[in-house]
C-alpha positions in Angstrom: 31.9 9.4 -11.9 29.0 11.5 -10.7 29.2 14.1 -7.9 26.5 16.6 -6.8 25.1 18.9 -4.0 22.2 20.7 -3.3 21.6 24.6 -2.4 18.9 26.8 -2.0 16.4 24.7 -4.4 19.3 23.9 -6.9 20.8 20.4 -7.6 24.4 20.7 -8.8 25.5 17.6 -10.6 28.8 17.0 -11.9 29.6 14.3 -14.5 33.7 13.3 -15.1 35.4 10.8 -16.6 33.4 7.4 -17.9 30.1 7.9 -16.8 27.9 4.3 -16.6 25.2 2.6 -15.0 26.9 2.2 -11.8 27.2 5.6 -10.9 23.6 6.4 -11.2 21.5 4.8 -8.6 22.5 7.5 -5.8 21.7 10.9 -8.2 18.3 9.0 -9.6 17.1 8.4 -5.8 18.3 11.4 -4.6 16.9 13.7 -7.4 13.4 11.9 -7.3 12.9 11.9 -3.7 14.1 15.7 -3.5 12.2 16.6 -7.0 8.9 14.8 -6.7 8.4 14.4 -2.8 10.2 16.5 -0.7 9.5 19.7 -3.3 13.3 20.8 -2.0 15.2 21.1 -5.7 13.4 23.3 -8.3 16.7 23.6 -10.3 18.8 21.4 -11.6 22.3 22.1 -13.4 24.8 19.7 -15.1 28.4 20.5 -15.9 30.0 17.9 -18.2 33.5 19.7 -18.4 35.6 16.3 -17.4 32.8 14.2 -18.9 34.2 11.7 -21.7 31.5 9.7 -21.8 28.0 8.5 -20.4 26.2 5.2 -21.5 22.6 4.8 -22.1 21.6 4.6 -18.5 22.9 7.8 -17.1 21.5 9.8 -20.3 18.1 8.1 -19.4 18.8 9.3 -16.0 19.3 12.3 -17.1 15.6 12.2 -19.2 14.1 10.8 -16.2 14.8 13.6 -13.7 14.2 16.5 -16.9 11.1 14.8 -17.1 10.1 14.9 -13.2 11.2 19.0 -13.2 9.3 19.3 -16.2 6.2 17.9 -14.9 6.6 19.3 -11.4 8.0 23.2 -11.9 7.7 23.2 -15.6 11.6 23.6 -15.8 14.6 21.8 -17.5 17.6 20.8 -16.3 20.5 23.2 -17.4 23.9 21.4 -19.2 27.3 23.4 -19.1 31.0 22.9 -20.7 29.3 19.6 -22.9 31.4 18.7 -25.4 31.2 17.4 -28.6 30.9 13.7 -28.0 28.2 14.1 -25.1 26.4 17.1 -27.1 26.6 14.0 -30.1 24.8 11.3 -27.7 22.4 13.1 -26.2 21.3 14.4 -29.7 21.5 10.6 -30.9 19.2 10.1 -28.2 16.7 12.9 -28.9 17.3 14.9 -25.9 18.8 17.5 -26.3 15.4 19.8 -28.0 14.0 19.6 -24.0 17.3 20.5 -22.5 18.7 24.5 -21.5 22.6 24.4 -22.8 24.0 27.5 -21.5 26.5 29.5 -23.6 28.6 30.7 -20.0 28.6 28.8 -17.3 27.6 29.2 -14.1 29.8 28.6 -10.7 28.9 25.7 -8.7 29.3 25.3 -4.7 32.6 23.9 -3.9 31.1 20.7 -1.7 30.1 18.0 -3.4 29.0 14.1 -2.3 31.2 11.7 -4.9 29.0 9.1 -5.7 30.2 5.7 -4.4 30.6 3.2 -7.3 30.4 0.4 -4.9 26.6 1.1 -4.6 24.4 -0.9 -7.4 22.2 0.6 -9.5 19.0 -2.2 -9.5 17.8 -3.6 -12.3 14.9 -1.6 -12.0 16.4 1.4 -12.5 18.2 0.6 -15.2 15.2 -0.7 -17.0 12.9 2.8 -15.7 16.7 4.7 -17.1 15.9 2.8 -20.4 11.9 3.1 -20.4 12.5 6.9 -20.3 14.4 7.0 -23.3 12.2 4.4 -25.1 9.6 7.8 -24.8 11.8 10.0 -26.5 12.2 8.2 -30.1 11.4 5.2 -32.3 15.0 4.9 -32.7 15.3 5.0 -28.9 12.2 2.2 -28.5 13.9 0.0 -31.2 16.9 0.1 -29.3 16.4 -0.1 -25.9 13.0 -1.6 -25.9 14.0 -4.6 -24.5 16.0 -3.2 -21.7 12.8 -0.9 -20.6 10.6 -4.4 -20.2 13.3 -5.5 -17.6 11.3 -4.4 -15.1 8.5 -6.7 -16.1 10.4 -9.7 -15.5 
């Protein structure tokens, strides 16, 4: 499940539990829009304390909206409380080197939208989820290659 909130130019995302491709369609939409057109969020943080797991789709999620506050403010998104088996995938994925982990973590606001699960992620942004990843490794390109020409068909 993904939660998040927004404060004074900060993005405070919260990933718990299983974390898939149906939970990420809100946090893309809303991250883009806020990042890239509205110029509101110039931060982002991520705590992954109750995190388990995340599937390819949210960590390309996750490379797609580093890659926007890279581009726009030149910033990274900031990761707290990850644990092994996250810290493990996201290095599998070769993400981690353009990441900020920090060593104490920060307090986020107590109000936070829960991410509906009954909203679909399209198959477009699964595939754009997967494209962005496809950037970030040959491993990544032989893997999800496939997946990031969905959006072609």
């Amino acid at each position: 499940m993904i939660s998040f909130t927004h404060k004074d130019g900060v993005l405070y995302i919260i990933a718990s539990g299983h974390v898939k491709a149906h939970d990420c369609g809100p946090i893309k939409d809303f991250a883009t829009k806020h990042i890239t057109e509205k110029d509101i969020i110039t931060d982002v943080y991520l705590d992954m304390k109750e995190c388990k797991y995340m599937d390819s789709t949210f960590i390309g999620v996750i490379a797609g909206i580093n890659k926007q506050l890279r581009k726009k403010w030149k910033k990274s998104i900031h990761l707290q409380n990850t644990n092994k088996a996250c810290m493990d995938l996201l290095d599998d994925m070769s993400l981690s080197p353009l990441l900020i982990f920090l060593s104490e973590a920060i307090s986020f606001p107590t109000e936070a939208t829960k991410v509906d699960d009954n909203i679909l992620i399209s198959k477009i942004d699964i595939a754009e989820a997967h494209k962005e990843l496809t950037e970030l490794s040959e491993d990544n390109k032989k893997k999800f290659g496939l997946l990031a020409k969905m959006r072609e068909s």
